[in-house]
Structures are given as C-alpha cells and as structure tokens.
C-alpha positions as a Markdown table, in Angstrom:
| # | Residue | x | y | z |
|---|---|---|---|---|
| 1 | Unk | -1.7 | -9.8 | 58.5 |
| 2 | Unk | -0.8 | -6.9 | 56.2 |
| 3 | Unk | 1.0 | -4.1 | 58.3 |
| 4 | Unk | -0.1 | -0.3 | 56.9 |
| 5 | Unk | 2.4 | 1.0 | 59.0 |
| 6 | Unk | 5.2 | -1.1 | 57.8 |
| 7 | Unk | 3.8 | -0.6 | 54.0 |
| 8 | Unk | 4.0 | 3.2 | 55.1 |
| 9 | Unk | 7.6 | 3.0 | 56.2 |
| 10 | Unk | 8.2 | 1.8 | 52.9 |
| 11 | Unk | 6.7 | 4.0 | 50.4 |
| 12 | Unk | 8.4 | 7.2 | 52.4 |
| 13 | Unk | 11.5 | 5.2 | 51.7 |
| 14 | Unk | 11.2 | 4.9 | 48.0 |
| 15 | Unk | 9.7 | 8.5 | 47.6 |
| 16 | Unk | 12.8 | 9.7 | 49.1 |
| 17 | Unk | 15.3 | 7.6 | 47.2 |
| 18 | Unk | 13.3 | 8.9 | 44.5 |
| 19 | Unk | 13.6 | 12.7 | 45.2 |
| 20 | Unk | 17.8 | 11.9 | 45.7 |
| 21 | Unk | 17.9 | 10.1 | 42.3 |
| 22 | Unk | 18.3 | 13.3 | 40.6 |
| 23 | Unk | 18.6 | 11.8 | 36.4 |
| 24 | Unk | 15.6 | 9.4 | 36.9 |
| 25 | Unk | 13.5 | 12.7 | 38.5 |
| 26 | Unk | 14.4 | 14.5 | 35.6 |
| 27 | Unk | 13.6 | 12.0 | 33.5 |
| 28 | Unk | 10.4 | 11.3 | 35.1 |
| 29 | Unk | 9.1 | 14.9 | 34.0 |
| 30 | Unk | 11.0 | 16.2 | 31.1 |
| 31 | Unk | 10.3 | 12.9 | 28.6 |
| 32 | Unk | 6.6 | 13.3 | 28.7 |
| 33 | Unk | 7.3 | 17.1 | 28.8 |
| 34 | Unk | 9.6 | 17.5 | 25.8 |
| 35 | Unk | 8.5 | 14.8 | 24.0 |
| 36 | Unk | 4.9 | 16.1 | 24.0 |
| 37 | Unk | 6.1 | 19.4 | 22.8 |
| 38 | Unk | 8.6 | 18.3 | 20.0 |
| 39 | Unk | 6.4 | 15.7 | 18.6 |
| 40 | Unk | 3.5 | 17.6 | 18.8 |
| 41 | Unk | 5.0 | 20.1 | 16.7 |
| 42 | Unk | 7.1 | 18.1 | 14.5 |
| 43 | Unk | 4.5 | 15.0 | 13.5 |
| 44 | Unk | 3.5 | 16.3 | 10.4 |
| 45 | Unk | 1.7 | 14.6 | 7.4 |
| 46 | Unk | 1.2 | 18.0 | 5.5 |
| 47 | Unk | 4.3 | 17.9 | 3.1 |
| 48 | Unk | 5.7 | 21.4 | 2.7 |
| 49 | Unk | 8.7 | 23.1 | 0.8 |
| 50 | Unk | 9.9 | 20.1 | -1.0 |
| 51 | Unk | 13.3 | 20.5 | -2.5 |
| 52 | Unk | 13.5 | 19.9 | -6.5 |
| 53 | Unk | 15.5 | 21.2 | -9.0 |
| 54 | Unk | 14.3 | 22.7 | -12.5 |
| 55 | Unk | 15.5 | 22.0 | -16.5 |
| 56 | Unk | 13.7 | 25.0 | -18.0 |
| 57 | Unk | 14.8 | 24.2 | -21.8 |
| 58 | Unk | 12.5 | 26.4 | -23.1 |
| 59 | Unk | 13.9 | 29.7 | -21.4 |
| 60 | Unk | 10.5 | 31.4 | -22.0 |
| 61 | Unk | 8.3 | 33.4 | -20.3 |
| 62 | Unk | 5.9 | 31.0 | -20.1 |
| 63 | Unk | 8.7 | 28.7 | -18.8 |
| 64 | Unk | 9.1 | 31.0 | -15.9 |
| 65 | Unk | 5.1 | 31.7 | -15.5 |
| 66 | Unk | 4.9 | 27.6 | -15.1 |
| 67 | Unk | 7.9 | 27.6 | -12.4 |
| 68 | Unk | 5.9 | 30.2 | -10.2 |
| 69 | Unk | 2.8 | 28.7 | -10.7 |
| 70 | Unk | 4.3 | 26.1 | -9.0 |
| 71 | Unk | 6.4 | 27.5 | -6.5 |
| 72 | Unk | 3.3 | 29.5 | -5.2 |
| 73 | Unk | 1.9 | 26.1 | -4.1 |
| 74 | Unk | 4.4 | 26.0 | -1.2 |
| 75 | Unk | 4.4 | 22.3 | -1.8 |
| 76 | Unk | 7.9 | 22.4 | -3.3 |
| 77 | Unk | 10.5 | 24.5 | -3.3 |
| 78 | Unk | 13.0 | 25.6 | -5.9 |
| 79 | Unk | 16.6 | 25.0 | -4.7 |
| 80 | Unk | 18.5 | 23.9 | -7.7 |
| 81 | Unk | 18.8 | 24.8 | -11.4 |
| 82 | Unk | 20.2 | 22.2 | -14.3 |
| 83 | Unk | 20.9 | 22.7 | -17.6 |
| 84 | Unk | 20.4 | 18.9 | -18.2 |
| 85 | Unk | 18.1 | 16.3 | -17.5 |
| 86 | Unk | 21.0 | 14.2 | -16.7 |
| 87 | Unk | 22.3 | 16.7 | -13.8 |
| 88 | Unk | 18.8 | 16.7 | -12.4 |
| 89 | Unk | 18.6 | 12.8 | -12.3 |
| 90 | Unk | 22.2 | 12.9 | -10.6 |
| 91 | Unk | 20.9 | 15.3 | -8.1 |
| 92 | Unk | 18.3 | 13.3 | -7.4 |
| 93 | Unk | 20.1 | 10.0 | -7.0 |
| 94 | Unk | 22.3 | 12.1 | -4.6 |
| 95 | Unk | 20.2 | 13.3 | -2.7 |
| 96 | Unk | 20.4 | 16.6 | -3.1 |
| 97 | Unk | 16.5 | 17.0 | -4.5 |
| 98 | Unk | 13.8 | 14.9 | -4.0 |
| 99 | Unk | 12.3 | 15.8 | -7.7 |
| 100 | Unk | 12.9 | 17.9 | -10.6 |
| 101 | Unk | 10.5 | 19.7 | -13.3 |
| 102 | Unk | 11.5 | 19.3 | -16.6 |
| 103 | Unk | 9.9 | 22.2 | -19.0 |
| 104 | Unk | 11.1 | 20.8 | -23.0 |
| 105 | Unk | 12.5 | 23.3 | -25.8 |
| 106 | Unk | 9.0 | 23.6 | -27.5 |
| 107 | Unk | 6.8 | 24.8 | -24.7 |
| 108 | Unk | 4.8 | 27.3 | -26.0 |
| 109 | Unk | 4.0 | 25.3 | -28.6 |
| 110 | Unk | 2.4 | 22.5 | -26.0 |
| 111 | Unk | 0.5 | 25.4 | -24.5 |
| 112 | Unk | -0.9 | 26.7 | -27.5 |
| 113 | Unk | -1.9 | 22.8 | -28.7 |
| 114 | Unk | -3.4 | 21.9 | -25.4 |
| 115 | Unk | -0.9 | 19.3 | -24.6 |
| 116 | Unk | 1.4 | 18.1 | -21.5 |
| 117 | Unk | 3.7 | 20.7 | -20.8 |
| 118 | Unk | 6.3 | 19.0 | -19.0 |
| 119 | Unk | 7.2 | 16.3 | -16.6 |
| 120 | Unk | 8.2 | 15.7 | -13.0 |
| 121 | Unk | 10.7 | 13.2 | -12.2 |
| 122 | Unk | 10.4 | 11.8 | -8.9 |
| 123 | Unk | 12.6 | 10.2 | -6.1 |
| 124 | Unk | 9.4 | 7.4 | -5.5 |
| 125 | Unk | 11.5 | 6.2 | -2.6 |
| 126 | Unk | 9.6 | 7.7 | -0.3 |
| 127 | Unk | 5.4 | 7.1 | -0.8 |
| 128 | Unk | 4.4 | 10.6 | 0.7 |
| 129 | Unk | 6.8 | 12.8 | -1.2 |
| 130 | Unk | 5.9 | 11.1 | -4.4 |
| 131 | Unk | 2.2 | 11.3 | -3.4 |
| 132 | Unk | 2.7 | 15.1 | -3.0 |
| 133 | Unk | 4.3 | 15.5 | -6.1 |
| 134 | Unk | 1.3 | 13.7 | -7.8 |
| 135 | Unk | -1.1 | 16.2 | -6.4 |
| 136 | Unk | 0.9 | 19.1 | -8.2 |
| 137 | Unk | 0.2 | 16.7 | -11.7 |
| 138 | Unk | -3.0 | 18.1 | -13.0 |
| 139 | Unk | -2.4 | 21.7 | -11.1 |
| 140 | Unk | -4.4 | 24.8 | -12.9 |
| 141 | Unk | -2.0 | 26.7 | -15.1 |
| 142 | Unk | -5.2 | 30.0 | -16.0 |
| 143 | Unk | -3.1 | 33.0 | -14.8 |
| 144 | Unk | -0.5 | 33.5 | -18.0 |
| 145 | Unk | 0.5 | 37.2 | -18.9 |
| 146 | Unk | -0.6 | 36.2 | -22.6 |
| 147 | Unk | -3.7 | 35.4 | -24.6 |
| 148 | Unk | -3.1 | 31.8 | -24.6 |
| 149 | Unk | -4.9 | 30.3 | -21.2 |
| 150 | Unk | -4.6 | 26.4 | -21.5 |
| 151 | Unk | -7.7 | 24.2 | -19.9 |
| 152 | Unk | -6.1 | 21.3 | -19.7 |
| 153 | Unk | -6.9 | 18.4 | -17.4 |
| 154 | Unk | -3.2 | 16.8 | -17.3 |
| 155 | Unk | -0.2 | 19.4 | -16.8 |
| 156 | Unk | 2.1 | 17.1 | -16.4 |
| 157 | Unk | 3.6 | 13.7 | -16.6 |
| 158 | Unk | 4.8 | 12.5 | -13.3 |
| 159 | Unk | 8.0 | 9.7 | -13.7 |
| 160 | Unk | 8.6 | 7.9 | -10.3 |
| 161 | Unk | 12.4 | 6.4 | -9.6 |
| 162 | Unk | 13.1 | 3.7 | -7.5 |
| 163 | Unk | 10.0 | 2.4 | -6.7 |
| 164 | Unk | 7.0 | 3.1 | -9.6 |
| 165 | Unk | 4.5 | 0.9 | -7.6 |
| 166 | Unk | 4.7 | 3.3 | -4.6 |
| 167 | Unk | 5.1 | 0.2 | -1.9 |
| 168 | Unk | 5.4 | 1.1 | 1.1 |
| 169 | Unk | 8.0 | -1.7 | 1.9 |
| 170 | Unk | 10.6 | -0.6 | -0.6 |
| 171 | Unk | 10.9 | 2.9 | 1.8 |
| 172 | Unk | 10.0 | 1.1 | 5.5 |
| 173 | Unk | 12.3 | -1.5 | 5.3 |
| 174 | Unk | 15.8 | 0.0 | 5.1 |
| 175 | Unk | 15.1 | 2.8 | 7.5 |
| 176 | Unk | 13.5 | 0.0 | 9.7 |
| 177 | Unk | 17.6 | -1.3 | 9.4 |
| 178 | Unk | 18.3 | 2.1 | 11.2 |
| 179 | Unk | 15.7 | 1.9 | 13.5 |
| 180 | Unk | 16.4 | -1.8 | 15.4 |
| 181 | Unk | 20.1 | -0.8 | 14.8 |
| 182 | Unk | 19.5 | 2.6 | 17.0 |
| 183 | Unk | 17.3 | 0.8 | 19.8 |
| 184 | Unk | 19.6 | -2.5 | 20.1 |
| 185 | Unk | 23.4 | -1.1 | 19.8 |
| 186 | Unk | 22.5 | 2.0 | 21.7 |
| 187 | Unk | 21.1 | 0.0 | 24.7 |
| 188 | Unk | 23.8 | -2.5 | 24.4 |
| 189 | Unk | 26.2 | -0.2 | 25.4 |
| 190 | Unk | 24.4 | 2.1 | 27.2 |
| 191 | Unk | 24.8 | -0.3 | 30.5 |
| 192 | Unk | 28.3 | -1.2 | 29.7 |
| 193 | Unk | 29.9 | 1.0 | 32.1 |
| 194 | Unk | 27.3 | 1.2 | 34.6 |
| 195 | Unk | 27.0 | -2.5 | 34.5 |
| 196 | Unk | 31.1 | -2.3 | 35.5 |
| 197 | Unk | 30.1 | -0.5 | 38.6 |
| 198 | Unk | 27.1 | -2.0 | 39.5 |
| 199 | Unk | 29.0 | -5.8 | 39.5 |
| 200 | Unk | 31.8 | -4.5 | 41.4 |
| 201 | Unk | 34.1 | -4.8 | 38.5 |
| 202 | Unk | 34.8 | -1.0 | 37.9 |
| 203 | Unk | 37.9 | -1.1 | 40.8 |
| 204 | Unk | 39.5 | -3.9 | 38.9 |
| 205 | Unk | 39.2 | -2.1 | 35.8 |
| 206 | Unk | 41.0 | 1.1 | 37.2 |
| 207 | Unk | 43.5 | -1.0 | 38.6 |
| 208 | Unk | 44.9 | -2.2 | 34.7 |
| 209 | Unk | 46.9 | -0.4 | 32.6 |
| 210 | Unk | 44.4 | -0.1 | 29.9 |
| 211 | Unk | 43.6 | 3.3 | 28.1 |
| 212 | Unk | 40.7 | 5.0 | 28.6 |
| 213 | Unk | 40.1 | 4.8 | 24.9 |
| 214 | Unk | 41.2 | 1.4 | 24.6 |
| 215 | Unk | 38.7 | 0.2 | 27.1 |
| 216 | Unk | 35.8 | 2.5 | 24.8 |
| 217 | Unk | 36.8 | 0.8 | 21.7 |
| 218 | Unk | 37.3 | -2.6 | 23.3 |
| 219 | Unk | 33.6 | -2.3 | 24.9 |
| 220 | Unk | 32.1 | -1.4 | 21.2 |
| 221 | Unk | 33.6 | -3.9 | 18.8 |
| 222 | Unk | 31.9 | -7.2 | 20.1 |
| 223 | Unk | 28.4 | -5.5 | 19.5 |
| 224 | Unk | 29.3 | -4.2 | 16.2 |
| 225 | Unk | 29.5 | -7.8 | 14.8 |
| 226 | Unk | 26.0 | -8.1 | 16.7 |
| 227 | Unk | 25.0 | -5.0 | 14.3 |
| 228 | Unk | 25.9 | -6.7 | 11.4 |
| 229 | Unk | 24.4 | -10.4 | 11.9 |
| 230 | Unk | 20.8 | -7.9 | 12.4 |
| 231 | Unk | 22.3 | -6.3 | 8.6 |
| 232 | Unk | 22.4 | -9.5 | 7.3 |
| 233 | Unk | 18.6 | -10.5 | 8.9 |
| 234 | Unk | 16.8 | -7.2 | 8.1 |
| 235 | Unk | 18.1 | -7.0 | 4.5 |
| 236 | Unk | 17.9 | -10.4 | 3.4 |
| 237 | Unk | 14.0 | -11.0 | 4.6 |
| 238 | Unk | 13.4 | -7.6 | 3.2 |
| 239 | Unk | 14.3 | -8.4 | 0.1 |
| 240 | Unk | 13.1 | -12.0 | 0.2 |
| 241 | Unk | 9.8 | -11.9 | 1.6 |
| 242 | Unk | 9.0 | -8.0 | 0.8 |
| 243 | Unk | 11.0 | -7.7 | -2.5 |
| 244 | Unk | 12.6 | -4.9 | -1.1 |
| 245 | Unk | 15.2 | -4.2 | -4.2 |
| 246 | Unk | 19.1 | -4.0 | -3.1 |
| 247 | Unk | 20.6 | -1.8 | -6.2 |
| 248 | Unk | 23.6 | -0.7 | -4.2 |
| 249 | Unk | 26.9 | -2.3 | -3.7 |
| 250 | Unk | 27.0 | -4.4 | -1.1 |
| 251 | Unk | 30.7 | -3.4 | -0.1 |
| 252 | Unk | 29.1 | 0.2 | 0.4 |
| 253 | Unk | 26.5 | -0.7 | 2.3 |
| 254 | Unk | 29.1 | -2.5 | 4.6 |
| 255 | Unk | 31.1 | 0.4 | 5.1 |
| 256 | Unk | 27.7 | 2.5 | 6.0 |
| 257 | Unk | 26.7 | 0.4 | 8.4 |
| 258 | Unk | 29.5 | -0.4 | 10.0 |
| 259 | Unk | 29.6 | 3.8 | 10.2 |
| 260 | Unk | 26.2 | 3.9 | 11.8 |
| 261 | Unk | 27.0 | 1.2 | 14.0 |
| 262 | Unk | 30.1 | 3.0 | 15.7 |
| 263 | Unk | 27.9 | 6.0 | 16.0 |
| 264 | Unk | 25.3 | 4.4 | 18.2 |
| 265 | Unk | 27.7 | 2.2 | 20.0 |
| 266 | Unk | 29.5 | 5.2 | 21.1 |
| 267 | Unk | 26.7 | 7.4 | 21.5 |
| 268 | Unk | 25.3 | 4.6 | 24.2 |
| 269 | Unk | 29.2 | 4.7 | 25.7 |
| 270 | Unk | 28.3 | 8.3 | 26.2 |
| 271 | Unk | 25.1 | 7.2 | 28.3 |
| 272 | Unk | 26.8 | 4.8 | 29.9 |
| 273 | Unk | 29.4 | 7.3 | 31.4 |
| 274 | Unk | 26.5 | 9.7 | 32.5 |
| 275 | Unk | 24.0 | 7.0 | 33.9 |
| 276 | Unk | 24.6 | 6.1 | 37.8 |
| 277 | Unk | 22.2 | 2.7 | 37.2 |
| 278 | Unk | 21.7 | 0.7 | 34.7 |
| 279 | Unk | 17.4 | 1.5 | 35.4 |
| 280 | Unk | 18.8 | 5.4 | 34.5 |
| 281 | Unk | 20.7 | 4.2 | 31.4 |
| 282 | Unk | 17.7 | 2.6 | 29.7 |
| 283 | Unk | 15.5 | 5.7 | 30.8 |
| 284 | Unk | 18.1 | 7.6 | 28.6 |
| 285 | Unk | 18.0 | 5.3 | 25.6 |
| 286 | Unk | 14.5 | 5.2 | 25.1 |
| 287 | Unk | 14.9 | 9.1 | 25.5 |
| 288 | Unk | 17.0 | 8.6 | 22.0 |
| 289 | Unk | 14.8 | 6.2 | 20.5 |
| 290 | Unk | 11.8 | 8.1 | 20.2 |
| 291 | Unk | 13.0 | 11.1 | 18.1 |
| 292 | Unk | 15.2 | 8.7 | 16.2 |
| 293 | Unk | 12.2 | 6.8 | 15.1 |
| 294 | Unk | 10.3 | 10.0 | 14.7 |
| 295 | Unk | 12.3 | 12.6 | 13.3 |
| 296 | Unk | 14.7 | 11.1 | 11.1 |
| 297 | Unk | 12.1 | 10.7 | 8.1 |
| 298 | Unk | 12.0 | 6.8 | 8.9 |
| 299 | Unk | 8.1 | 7.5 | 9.4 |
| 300 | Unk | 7.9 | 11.2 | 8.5 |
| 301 | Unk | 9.4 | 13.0 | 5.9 |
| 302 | Unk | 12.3 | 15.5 | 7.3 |
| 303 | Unk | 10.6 | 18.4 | 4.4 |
| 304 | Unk | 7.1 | 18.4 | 6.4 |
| 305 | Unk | 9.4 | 19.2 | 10.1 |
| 306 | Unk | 9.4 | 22.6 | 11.4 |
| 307 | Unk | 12.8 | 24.3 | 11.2 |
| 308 | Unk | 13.3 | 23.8 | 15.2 |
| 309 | Unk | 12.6 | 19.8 | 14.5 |
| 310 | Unk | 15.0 | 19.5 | 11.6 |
| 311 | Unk | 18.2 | 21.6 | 13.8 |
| 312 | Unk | 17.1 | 18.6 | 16.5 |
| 313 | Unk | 16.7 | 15.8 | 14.0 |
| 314 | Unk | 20.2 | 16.5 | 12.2 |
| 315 | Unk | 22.1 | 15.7 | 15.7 |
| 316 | Unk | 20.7 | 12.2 | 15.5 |
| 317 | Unk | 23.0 | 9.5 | 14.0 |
| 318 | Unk | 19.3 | 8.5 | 12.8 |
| 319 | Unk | 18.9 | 10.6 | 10.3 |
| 320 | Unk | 22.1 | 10.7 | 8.2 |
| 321 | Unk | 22.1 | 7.4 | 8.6 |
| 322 | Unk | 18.6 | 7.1 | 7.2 |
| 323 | Unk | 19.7 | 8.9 | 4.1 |
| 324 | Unk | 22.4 | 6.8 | 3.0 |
| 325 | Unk | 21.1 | 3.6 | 3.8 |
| 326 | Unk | 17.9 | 4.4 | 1.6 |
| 327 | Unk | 20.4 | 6.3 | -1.1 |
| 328 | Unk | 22.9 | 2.9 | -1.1 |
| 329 | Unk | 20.6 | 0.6 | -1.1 |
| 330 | Unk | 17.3 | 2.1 | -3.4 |
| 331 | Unk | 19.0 | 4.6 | -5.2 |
| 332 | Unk | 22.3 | 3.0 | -6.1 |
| 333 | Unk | 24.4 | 6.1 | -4.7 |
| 334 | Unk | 27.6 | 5.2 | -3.2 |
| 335 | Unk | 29.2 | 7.3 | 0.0 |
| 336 | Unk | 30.9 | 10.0 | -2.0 |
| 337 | Unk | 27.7 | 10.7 | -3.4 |
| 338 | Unk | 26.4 | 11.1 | 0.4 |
| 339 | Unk | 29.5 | 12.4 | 1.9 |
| 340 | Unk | 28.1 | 15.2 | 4.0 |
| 341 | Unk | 26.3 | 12.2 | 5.8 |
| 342 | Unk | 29.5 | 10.0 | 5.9 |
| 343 | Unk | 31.6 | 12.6 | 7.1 |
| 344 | Unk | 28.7 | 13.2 | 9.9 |
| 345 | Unk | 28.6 | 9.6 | 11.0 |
| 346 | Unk | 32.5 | 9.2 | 10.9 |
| 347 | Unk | 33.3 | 12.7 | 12.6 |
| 348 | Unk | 30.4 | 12.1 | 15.2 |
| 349 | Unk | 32.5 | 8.2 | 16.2 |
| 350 | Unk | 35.5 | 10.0 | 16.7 |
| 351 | Unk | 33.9 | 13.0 | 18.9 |
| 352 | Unk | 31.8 | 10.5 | 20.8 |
| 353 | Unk | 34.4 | 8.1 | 21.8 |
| 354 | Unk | 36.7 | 11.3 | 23.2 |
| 355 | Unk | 34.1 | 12.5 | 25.1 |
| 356 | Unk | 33.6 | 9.0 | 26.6 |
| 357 | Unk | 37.1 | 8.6 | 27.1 |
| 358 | Unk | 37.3 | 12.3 | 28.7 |
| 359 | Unk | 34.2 | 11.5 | 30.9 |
| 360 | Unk | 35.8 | 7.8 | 32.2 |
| 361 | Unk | 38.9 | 9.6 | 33.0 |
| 362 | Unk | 37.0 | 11.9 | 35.4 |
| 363 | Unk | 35.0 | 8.4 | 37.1 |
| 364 | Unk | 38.8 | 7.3 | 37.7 |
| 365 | Unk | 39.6 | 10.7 | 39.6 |
C-alpha cells in the first residue's frame, strides 16, 4: 500500500537538498531568466548596419549622393574605403566587410543614359546578408541636387561570392562543425574533474606528483582526437552529400580546429573545476550551448545583434571560431587573414587552462 507519509518524508528531503545545492538553484532560475531576456532581445531576423566597404571611382557628387542614399537605409553601414576593386574583394575574403559598392569612373554618364550605376559585390556565404543586400538592388535614387533624376527600375548589379545559388547548406554546414564541436568537447570535459571526485579517484590524484597543468592538458588531449574524427565526419558528408564546397587548405583548417577544439576542451575544464556534481556540470554546459548556437551567427547574423548581444557573443569560442571556419573553408582565407580570431582562440586556451590549473590547486588545499 502506498504510504503518503513516507512519500512526504521524501519530497521534504529532496526540496531541502535542493535549497543546499546552491549552483543547480541558481541554475534552476537564472537559465530561463537570462536566457529569456538575451535571446529575446538578441534573435533578430531584421538585418541592420551591415559592414561594406566603397570603390567610389568616379569621385563625383553624384558618387557621394549614391553613397548616402544608401547609407540612409540603415541596412548597411559604411566602414571602409578602397581605392581598388581588388582591396575591396580582399576585404571581403578577410572578413573585414561583408560587401562593397563599386561606383565606375563614368557615373554620371550612367545616370544621365538611364543605365546601371554600379554594382554590389557580395560575401553570398551567408543567405540573409546576401538577401539584404539584394533588397538594396533596385533602391530609388529621386533625391539628386541636380536636374538629372534617374527612373530606373535596376540600380544596381548585385555579384554574389562564394556561393551564387544562395544554398543554405554551403553557410549551415561549417558553422554546424562549430556547433556539435561546442556541445560534445565542452561536455566531455566538463565532468572530467567532477567525475574524479565523484568515483573516489580525486585522493589518488592529489597523492601523485603530477602538475596541476599537466593533469589539465593530460585530461584534454584524448578528446581532441575525438574532435577531429567529428572534423573528418561533418566535412566530408557535407561536401559529399550537400556539396558543401571546401576552397581552403586543408592544413589550415587543421590548425583551426585543432584551435577551437583546445578552446572548448578547456573552457569545459573550467566547468569542471566549478561543478560539485556531474548533474551541475551538464546544467552548466547546456548554459554555453544555447548562446553558442544562438549568438555566434551560426543561425543569426552577428550584424542584426544588439550592441549588448554582440559584447556577450564575442566571449564565446563560438563565434570566432564560426568566422574562420566559414572564412577557411568558403572563402579560401587562411589564419593570418583571420588573425584577430586566431589570436582569440589561441590566447583564450592559454588563459583557460591557468585558470583551471589555479582553480584545481585550490580543490588540493
């Protein structure tokens, strides 16, 4: 016969071990809480301020009535100037704009003949950007300072790079490589130390001579040949089955991914040295995941993030990792080309593993 009383007895007992379990309490309330707030905020389709560069060769006033036009949109926004077409393609391939307006040496003479004034090249990497850019390619030009007021239907020509049949696979699959690399190496070693403690083995641990930071690099570098057998999975169906087109060396994106790898192995040592259980270590991994799959640009573009979003979503190894996979591997960009990225990933390893080192020391005191 079921006992109501006993059943009673029991509840109060896990309410209170509950109320004493301070991290998963926290947990309990602040991921809904937080994550309501920043996603709610940040989860935006409406692409805004869009950085491109501009190749005004016509050094007209109609050149610069044209670049206003556009920059009143607010769909784009002017953070570069090239004297070449060349430098503009560079910076795009770099990374450093996601498009660039080219305005040709005989302007005015387009205007007055009713013909395409310029043309946008585009990073088509990613399908919304591109799409954004595309709305801007028939945009009203009416309000010139001169008796000449165009009526055409096509302002511009728009040239997409990378990928000219906007599929979506070409983008989703490489940042997918960043996303099941986050979730599986993170949570790998996220229970590494806690599962130490929780087998009893912690004591014999303490009682070697091993290093601190000998035992953090010892736990990572079993999973980071994990890391790259899912490399070699994720990257060879992509571009067997999706036709997902690898234009990068492969050596550099080796050396990448081996980068992002340390960075979320040691990021999940740093869980593991907070994280009392290993129940409390997973709570804190899928409180990583979900901005890492939402505000790195894997599904939404970083440009369409408020300000407060983007300061978050550059602490992520996520997102720089996000922007040199897709730049290796779509854009044909090695690592010196993304070095503020590189240097990111590489400095974060190196901080990461000292603080787990730090914090492991303290467990032994």
């Amino acid at each position: 016969m079921i006992s109501f009383l006993r059943m009673k007895a029991v509840i109060v007992k896990e309410f209170r071990q509950l109320s004493r379990d301070r991290i998963t309490f926290g947990m309990v309330v602040m991921i809904p809480l937080i994550q309501l707030l920043l996603f709610g905020y940040a989860i935006n389709t409406d692409i805004r301020q869009i950085p491109i560069a501009v190749v005004d060769q016509s050094q007209s006033t109609a050149g610069r009535v044209i670049i206003e036009s556009v920059k009143v949109t607010q769909v784009v926004d002017v953070v570069q100037r090239y004297a070449t077409v060349q430098e503009a393609e560079l910076a795009i391939k770099q990374g450093v704009v996601r498009a660039a307006l080219i305005l040709p040496n005989d302007l005015t003479q387009r205007i007055m003949q009713q013909r395409v004034l310029g043309q946008w090249i585009v990073d088509g990497s990613d399908t919304m950007i591109s799409s954004a850019i595309l709305a801007l390619q028939s945009m009203p030009l009416t309000d010139f300072d001169f008796d000449i007021r165009p009526q055409t239907v096509k302002t511009f020509e728009v040239v997409l790079y990378y990928n000219p049949t906007r599929r979506s696979a070409v983008n989703i699959v490489p940042g997918l490589l960043g996303i099941i690399l986050t979730m599986t190496m993170i949570l790998f070693t996220s229970t590494a130390i806690v599962r130490e403690r929780e087998r009893g083995n912690l004591e014999l641990l303490i009682t070697t001579p091993i290093h601190p930071m000998e035992l953090m690099i010892a736990k990572i570098v079993p999973y980071i040949f994990v890391g790259l057998v899912q490399v070699g999975i994720i990257l060879g169906l992509g571009h067997g089955i999706f036709d997902v087109p690898i234009n990068g060396s492969l050596a550099q994106i080796l050396l990448g991914t081996l980068l992002f790898i340390a960075a979320s192995l040691t990021l999940g040592l740093m869980i593991s040295t907070v994280a009392k259980t290993q129940l409390q270590a997973m709570q804190m991994t899928v409180f990583v995941l979900l901005p890492s799959i939402l505000l790195s640009g894997f599904m939404f573009p970083y440009e369409g993030m408020p300000v407060v979003a983007q300061w978050i979503s550059e602490a992520l190894p996520a997102t720089h990792f996000m922007r040199l996979i897709r730049g290796v591997v779509l854009r044909e960009a090695d690592l010196i080309d993304l070095w503020p990225d590189t240097l990111w990933l590489a400095g974060f390893t190196l901080f990461g593993l000292m603080i787990a080192a730090s914090r492991f020391n303290k467990n032994l005191d």
